[in-house]
N, CA, C and O atoms as a DFTB+ gen file, in Angstrom:
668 C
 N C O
     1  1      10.711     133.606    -142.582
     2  2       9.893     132.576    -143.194
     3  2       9.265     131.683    -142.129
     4  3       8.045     131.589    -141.996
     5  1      10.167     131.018    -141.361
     6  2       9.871     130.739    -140.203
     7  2       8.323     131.360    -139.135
     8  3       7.496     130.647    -138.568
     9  1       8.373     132.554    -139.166
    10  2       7.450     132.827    -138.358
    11  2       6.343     133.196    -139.198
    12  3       5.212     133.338    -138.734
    13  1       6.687     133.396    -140.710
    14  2       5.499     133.457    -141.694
    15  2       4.697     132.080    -141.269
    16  3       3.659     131.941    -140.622
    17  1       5.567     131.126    -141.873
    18  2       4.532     129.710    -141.299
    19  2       4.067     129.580    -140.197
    20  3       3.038     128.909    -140.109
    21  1       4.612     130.132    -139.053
    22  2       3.616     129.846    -137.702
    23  2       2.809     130.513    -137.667
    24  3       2.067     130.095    -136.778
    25  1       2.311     131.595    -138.200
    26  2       1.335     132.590    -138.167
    27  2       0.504     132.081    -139.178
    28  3      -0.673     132.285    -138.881
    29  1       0.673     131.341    -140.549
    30  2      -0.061     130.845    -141.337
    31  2      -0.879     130.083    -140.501
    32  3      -2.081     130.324    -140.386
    33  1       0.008     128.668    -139.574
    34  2      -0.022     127.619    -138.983
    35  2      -1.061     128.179    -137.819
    36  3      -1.638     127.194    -137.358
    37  1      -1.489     129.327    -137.209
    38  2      -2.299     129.609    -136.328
    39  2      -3.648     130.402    -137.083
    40  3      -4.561     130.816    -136.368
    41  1      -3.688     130.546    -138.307
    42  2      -4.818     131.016    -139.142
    43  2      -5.623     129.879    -139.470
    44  3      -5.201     128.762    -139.170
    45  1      -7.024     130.048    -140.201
    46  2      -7.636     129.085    -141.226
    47  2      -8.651     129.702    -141.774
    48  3      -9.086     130.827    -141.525
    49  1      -9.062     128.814    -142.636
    50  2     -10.073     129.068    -143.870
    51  2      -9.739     130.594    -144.784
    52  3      -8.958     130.599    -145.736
    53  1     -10.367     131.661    -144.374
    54  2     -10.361     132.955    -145.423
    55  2      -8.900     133.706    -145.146
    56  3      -8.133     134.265    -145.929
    57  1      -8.830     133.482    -143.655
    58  2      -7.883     134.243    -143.235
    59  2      -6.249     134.094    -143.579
    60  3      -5.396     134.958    -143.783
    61  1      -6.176     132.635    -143.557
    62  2      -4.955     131.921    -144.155
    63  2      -4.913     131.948    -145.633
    64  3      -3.908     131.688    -146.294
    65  1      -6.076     132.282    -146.112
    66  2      -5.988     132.173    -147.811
    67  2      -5.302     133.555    -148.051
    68  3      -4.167     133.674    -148.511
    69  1      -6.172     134.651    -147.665
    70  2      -5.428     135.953    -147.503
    71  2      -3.797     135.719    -147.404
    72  3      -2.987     136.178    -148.208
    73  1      -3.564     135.119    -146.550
    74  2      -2.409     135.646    -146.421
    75  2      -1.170     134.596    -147.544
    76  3      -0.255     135.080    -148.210
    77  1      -1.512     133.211    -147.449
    78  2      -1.056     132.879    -148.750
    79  2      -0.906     133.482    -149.807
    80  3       0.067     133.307    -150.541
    81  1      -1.949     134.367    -150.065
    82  2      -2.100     135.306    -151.666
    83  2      -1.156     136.254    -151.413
    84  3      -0.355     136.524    -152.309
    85  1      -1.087     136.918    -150.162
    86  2      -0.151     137.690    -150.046
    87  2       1.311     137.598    -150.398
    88  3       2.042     138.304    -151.092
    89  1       1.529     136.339    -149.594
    90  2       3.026     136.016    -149.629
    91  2       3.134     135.800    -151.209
    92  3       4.162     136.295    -151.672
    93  1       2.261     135.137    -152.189
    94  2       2.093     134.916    -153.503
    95  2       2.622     136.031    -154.300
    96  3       3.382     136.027    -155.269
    97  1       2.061     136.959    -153.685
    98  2       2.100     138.233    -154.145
    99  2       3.581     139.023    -154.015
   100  3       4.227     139.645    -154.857
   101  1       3.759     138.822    -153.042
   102  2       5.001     139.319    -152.293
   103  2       6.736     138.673    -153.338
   104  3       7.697     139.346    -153.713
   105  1       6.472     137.232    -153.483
   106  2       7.199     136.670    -153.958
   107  2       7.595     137.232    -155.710
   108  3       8.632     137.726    -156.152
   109  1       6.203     136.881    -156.435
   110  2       6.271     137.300    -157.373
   111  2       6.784     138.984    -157.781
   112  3       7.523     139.060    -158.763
   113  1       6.504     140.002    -157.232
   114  2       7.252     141.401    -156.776
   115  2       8.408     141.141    -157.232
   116  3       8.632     141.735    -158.287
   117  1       9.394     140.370    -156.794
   118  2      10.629     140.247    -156.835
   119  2      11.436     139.234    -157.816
   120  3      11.695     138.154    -157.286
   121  1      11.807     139.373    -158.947
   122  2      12.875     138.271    -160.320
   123  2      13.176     137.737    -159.456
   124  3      12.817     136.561    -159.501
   125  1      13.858     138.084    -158.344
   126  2      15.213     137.089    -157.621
   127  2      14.691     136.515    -156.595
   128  3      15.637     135.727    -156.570
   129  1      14.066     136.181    -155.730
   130  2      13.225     135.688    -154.909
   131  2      13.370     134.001    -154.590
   132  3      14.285     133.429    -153.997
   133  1      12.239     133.472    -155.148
   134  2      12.418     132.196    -155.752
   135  2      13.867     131.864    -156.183
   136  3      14.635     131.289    -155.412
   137  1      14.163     132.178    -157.227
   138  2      15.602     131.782    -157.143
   139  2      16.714     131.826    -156.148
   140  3      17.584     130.961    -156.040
   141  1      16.602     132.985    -155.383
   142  2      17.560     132.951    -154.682
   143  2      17.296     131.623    -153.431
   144  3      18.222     130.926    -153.013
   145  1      16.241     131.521    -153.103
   146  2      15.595     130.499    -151.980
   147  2      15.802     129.299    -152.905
   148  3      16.617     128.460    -152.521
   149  1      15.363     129.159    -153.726
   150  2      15.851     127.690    -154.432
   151  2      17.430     127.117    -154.153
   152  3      17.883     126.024    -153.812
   153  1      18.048     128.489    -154.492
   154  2      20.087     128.166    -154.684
   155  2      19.952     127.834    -153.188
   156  3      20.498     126.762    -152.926
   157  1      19.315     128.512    -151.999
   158  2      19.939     128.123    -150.731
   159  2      19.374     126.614    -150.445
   160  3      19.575     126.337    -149.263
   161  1      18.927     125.875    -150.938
   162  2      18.232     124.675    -150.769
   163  2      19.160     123.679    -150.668
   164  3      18.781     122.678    -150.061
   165  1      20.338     123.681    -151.125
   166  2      21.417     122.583    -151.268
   167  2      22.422     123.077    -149.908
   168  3      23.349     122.339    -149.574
   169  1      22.244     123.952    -149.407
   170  2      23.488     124.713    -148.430
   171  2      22.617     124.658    -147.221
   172  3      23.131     124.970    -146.147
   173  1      21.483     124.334    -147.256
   174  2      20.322     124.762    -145.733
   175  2      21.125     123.414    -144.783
   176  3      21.669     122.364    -145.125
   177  1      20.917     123.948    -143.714
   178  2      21.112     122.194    -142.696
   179  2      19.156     122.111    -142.560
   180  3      18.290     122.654    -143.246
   181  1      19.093     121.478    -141.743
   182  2      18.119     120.349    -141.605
   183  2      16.689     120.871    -141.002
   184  3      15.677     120.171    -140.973
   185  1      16.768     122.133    -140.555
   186  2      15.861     123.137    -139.807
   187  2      15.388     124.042    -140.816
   188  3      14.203     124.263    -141.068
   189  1      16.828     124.776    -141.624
   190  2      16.500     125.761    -142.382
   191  2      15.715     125.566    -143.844
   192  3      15.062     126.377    -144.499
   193  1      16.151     123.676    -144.177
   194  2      15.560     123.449    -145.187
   195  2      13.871     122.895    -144.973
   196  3      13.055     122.957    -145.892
   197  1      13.571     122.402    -143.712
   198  2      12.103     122.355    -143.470
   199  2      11.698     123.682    -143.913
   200  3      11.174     123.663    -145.026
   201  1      11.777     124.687    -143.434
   202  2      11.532     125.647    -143.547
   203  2      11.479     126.217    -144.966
   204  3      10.338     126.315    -145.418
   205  1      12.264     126.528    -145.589
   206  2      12.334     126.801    -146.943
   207  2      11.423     125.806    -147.890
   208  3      10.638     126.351    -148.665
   209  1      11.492     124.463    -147.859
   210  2      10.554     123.598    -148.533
   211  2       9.109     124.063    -148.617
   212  3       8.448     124.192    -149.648
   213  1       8.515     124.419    -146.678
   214  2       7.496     124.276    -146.863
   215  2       7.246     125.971    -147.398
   216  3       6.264     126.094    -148.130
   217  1       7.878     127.015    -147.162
   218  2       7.750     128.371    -147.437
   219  2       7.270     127.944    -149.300
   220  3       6.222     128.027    -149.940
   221  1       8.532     127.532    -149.585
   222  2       8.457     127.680    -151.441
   223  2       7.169     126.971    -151.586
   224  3       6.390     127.654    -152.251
   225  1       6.597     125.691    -151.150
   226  2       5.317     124.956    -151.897
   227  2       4.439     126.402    -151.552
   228  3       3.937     127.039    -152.479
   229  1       4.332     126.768    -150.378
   230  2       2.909     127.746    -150.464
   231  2       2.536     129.138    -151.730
   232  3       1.622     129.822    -152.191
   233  1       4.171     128.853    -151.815
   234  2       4.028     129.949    -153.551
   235  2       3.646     129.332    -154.519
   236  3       3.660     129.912    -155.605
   237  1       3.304     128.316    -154.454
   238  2       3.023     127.367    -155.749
   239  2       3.534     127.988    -157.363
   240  3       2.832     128.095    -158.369
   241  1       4.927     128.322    -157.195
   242  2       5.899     128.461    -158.572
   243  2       5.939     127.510    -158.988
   244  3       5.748     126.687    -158.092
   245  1       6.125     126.945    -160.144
   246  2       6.458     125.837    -160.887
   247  2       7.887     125.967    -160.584
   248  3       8.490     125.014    -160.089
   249  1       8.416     126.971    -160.819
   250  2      10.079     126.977    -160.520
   251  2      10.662     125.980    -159.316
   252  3      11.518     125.107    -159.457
   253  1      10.128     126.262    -158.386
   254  2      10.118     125.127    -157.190
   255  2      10.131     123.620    -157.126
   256  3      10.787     122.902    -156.371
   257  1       9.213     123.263    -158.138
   258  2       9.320     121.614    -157.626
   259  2      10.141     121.220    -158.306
   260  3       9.242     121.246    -159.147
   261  1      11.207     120.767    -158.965
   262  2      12.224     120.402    -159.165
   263  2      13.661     120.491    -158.125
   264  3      14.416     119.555    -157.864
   265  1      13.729     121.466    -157.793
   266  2      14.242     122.358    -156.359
   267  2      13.919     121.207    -155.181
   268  3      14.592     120.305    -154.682
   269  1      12.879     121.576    -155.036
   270  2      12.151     120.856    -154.124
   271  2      12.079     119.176    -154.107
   272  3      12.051     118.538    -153.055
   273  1      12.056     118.593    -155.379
   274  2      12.292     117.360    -155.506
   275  2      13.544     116.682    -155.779
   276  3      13.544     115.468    -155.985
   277  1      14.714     117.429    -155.800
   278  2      15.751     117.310    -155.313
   279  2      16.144     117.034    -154.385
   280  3      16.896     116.069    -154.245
   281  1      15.665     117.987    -153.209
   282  2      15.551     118.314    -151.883
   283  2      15.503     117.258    -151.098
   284  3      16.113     116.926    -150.082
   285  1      14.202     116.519    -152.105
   286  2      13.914     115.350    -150.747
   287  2      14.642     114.082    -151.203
   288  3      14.199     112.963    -150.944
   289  1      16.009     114.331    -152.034
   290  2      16.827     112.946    -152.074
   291  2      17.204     112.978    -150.631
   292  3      17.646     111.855    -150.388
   293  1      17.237     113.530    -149.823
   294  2      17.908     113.712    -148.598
   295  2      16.456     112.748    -147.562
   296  3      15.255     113.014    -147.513
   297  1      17.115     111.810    -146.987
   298  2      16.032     110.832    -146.462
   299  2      15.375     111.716    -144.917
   300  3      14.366     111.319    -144.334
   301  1      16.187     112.933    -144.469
   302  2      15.503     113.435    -143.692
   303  2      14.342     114.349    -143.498
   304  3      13.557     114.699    -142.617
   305  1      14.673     114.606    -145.003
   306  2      13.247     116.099    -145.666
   307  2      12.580     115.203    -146.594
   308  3      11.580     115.730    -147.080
   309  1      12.871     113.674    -147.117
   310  2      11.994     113.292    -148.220
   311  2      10.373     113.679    -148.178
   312  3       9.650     114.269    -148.981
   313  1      10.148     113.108    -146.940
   314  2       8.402     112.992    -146.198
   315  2       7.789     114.319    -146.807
   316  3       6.828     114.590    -147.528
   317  1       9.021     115.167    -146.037
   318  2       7.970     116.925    -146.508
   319  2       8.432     117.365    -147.793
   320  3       7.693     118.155    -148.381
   321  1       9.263     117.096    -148.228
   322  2       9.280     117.312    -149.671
   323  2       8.655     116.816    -150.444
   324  3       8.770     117.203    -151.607
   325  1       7.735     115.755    -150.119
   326  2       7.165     115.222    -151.477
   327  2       6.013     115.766    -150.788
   328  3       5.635     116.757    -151.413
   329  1       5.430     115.590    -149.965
   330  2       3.790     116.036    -148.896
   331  2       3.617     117.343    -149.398
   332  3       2.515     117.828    -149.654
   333  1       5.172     118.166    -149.602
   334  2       4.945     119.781    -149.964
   335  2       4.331     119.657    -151.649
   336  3       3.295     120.164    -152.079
   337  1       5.483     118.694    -152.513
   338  2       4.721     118.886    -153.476
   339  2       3.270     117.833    -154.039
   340  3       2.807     117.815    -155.179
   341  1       2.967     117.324    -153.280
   342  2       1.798     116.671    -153.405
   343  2       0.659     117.827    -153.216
   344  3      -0.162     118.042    -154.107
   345  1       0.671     118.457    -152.153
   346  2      -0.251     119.757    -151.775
   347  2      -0.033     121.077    -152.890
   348  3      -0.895     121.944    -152.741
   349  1       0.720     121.290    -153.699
   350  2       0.651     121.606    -154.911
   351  2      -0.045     121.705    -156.099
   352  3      -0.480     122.568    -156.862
   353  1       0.024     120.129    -155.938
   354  2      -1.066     119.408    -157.408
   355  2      -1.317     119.830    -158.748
   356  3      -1.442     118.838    -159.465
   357  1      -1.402     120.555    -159.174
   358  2      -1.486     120.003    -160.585
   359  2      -0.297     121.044    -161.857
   360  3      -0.021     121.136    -163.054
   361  1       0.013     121.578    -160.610
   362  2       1.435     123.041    -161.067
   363  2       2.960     121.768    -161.046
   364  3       4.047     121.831    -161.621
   365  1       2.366     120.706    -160.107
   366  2       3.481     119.641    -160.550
   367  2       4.226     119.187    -161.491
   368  3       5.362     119.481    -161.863
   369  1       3.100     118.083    -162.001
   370  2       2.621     117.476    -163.427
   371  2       3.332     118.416    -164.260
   372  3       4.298     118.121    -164.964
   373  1       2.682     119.846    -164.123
   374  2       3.105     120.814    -165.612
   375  2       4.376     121.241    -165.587
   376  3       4.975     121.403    -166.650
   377  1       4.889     121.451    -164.553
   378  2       6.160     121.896    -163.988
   379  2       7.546     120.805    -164.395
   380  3       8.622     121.229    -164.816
   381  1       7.170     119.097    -164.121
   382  2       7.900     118.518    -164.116
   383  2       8.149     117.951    -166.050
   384  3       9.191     117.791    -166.685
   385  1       7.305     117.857    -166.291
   386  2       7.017     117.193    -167.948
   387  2       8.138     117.889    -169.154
   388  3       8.785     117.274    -170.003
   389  1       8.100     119.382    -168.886
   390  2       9.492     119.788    -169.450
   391  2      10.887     118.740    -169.435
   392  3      11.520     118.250    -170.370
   393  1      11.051     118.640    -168.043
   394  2      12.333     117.856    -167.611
   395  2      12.628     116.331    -167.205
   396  3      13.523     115.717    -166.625
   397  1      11.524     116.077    -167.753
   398  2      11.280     114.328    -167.349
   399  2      12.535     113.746    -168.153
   400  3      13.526     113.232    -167.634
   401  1      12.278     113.946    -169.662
   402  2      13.293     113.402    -170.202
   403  2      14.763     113.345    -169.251
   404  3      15.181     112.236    -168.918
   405  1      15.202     114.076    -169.010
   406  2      16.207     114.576    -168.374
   407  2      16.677     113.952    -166.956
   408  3      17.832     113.779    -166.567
   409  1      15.704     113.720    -166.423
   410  2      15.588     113.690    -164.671
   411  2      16.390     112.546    -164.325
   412  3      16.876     111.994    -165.312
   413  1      16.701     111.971    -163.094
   414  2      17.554     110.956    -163.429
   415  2      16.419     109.906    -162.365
   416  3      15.557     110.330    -161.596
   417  1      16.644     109.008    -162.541
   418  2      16.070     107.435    -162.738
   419  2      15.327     107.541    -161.149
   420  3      14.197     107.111    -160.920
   421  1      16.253     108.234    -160.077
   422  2      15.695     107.968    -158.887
   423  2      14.655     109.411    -158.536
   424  3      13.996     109.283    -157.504
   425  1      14.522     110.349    -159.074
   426  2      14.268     111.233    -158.950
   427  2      12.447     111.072    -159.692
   428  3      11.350     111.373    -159.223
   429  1      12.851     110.486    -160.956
   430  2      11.901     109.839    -161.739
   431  2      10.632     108.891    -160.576
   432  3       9.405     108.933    -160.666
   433  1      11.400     108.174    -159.644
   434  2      11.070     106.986    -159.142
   435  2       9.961     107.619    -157.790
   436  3       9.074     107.031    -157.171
   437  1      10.528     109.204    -157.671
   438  2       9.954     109.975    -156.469
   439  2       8.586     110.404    -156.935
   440  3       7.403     110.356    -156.598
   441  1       9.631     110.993    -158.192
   442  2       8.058     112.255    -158.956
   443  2       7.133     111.421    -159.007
   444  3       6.055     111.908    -158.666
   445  1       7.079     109.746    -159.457
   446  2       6.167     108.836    -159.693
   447  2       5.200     108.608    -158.702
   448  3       4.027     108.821    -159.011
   449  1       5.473     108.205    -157.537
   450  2       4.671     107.998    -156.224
   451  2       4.082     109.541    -156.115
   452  3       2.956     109.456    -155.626
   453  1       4.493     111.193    -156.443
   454  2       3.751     111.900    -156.319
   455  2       2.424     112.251    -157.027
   456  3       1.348     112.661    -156.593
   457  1       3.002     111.858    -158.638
   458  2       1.844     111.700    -159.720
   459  2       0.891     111.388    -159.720
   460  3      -0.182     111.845    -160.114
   461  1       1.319     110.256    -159.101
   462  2       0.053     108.943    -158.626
   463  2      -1.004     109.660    -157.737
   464  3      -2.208     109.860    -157.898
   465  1      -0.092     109.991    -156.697
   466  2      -1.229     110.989    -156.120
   467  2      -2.000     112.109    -156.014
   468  3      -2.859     112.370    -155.171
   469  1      -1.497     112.945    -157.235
   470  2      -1.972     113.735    -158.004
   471  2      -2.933     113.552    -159.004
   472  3      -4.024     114.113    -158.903
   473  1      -2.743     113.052    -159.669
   474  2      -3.729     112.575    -160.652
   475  2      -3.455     113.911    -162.012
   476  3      -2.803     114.956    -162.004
   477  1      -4.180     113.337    -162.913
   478  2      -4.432     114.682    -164.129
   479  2      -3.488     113.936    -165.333
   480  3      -2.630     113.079    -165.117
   481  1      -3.846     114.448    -166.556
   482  2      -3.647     114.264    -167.391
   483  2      -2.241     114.042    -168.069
   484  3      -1.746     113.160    -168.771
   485  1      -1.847     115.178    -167.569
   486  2      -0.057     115.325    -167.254
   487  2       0.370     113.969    -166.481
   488  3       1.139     113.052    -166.771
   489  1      -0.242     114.168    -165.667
   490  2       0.552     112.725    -164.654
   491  2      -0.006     111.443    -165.045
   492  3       0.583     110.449    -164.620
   493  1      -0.870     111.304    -165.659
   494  2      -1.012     110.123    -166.136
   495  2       0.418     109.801    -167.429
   496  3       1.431     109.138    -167.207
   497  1       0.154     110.313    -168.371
   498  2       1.083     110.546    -169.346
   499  2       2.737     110.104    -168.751
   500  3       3.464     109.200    -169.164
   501  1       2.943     110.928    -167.842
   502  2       4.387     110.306    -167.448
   503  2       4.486     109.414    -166.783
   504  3       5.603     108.921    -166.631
   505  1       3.437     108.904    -166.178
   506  2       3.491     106.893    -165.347
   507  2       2.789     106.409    -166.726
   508  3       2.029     105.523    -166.334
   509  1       2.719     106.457    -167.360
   510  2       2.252     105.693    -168.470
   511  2       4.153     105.146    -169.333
   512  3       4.651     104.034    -169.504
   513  1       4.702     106.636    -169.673
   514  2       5.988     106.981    -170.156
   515  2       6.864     105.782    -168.886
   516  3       8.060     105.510    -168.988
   517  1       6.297     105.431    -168.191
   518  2       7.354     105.087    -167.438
   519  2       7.604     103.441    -167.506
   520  3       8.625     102.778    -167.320
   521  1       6.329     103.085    -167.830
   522  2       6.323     101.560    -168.093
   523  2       7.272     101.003    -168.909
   524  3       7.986     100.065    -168.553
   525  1       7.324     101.596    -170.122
   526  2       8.432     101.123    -170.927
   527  2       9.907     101.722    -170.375
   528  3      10.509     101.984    -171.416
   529  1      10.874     102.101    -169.116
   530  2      11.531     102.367    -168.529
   531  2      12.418     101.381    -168.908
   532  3      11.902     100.334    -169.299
   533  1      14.118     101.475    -168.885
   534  2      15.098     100.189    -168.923
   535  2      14.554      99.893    -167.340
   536  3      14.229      98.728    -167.110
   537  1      14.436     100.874    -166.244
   538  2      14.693     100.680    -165.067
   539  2      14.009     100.293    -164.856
   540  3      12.964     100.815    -165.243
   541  1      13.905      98.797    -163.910
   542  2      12.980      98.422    -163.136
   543  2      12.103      98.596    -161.843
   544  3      10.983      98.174    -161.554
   545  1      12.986      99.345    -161.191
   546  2      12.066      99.907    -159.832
   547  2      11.320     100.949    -160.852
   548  3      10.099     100.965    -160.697
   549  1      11.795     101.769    -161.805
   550  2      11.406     103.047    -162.051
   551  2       9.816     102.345    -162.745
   552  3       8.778     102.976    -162.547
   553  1       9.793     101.416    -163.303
   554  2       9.032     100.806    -163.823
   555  2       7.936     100.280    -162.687
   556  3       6.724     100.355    -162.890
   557  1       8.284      99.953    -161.946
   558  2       7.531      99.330    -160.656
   559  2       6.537     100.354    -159.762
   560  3       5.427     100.369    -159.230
   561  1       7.540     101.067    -159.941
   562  2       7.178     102.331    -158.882
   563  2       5.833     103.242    -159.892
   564  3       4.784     103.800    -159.567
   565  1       6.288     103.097    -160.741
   566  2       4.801     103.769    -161.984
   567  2       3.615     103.035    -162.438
   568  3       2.600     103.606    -162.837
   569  1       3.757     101.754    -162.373
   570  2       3.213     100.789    -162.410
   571  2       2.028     100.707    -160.865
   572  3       0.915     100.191    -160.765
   573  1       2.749     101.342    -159.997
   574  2       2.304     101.252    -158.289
   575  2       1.373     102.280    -158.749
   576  3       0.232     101.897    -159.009
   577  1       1.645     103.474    -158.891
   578  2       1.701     104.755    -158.534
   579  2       0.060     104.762    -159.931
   580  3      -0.973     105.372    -159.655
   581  1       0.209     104.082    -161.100
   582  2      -1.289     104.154    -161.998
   583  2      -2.117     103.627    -161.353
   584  3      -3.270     103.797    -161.748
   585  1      -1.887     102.686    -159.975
   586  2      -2.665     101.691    -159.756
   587  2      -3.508     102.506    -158.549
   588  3      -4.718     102.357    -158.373
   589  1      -2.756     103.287    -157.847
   590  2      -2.715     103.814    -156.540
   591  2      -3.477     105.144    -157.156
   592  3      -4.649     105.160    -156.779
   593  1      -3.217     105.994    -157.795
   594  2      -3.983     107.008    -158.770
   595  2      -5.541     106.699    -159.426
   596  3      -6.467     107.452    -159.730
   597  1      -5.397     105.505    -159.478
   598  2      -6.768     104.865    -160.320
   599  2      -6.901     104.965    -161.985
   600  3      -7.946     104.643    -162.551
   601  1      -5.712     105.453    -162.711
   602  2      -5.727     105.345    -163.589
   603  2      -6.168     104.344    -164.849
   604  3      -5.707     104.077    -165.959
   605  1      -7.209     103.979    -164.127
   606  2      -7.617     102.740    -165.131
   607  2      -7.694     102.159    -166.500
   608  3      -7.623     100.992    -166.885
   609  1      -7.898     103.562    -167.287
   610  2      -7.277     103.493    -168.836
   611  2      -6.244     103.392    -169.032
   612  3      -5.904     103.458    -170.213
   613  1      -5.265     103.192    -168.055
   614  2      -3.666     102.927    -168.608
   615  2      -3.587     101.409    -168.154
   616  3      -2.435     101.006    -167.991
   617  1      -4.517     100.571    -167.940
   618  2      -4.526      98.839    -167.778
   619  2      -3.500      98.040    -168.727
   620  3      -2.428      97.452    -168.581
   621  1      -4.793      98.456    -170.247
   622  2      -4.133      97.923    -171.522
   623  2      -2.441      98.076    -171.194
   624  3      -1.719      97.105    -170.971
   625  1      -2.041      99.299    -171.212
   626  2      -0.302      99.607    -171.246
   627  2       0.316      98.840    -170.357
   628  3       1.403      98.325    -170.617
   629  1      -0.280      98.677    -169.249
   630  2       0.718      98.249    -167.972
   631  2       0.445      96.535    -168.224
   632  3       1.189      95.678    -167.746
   633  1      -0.705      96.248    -169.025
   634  2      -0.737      94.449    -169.320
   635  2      -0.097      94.244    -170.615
   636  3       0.028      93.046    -170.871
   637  1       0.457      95.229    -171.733
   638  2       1.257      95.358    -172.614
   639  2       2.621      95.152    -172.248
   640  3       3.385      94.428    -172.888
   641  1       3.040      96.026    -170.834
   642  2       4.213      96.090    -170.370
   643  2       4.852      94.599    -169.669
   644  3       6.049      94.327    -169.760
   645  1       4.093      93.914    -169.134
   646  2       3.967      93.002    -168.499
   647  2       3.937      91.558    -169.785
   648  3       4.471      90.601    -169.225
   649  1       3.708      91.351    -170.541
   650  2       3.522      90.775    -171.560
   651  2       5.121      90.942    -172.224
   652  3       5.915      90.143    -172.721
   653  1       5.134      92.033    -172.023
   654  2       7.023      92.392    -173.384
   655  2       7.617      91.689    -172.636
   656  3       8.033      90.602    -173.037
   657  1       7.953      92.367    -170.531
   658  2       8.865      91.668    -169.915
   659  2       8.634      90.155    -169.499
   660  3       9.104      89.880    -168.395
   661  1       8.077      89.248    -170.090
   662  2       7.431      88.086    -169.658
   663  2       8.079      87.291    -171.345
   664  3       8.326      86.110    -171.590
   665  1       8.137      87.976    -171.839
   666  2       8.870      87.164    -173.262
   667  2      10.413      87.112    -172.615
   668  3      11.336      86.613    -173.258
């Protein structure tokens, strides 16, 4: 994987697309693949999981970013774990919305700052979902993240939100 990316990392424009599709290609070939690279994500040390992070975003699976946004609870891979799934974009949003309910508060607080920078319909929707949060950073951080996105039709909500916690 490793030397897949440096060889990506020394390509550009048509030539690197090629070979992205490839590896795309390559991945999908195989049920177990993705999964199996996902399970090693919690066991990698600190080299092997750069590596694996940025390998899985270039497949752009949905299976991945959850994996992946896990990943970067770890304050040494956060940067490229979220940069990986920011360069993703919009397989995010769709990927994560299944499991939002679910996700837990700080994880919530990550996906948010990525949304933001994503943009789309999906991601509006869940920084919107987030305003009414018990949590307050989680609230803050979505609140940041509509503002930072440009979401401007979500004003009304976030001066709604601001209004409840002000009673």
């Amino acid at each position: 994987m490793a030397a897949l990316l440096r060889c990506l990392g020394r390509l550009d424009g048509q030539d690197a697309d090629s070979l992205r599709s490839r590896l795309r290609d390559a991945a999908r070939a195989s049920d177990e693949f993705v999964e199996r690279c996902c399970e090693r994500l919690p066991l990698s040390d600190l080299g092997q999981l750069m590596v694996l992070v940025q390998f899985l975003g270039l497949l752009e699976d949905p299976a991945v970013v959850l994996p992946i946004l896990e990943t970067g609870r770890d304050e040494a891979i956060a940067e490229l774990a979220d940069a990986t799934l920011e360069t993703m974009g919009e397989i995010v949003p769709t990927a994560v919305a299944p499991a939002w309910d679910d996700l837990a508060d700080d994880l919530k607080e990550r996906a948010c700052s990525i949304l933001g920078r994503i943009g789309g319909e999906t991601a509006e929707r869940l920084l919107a979902d987030c305003l009414d949060a018990h949590d307050a950073p989680l609230r803050c951080r979505a609140a940041t993240a509509l503002a930072e996105g440009g979401f401007f039709d979500r004003v009304p909500d976030l001066v709604r939100r601001l209004e409840s916690a002000a009673r």
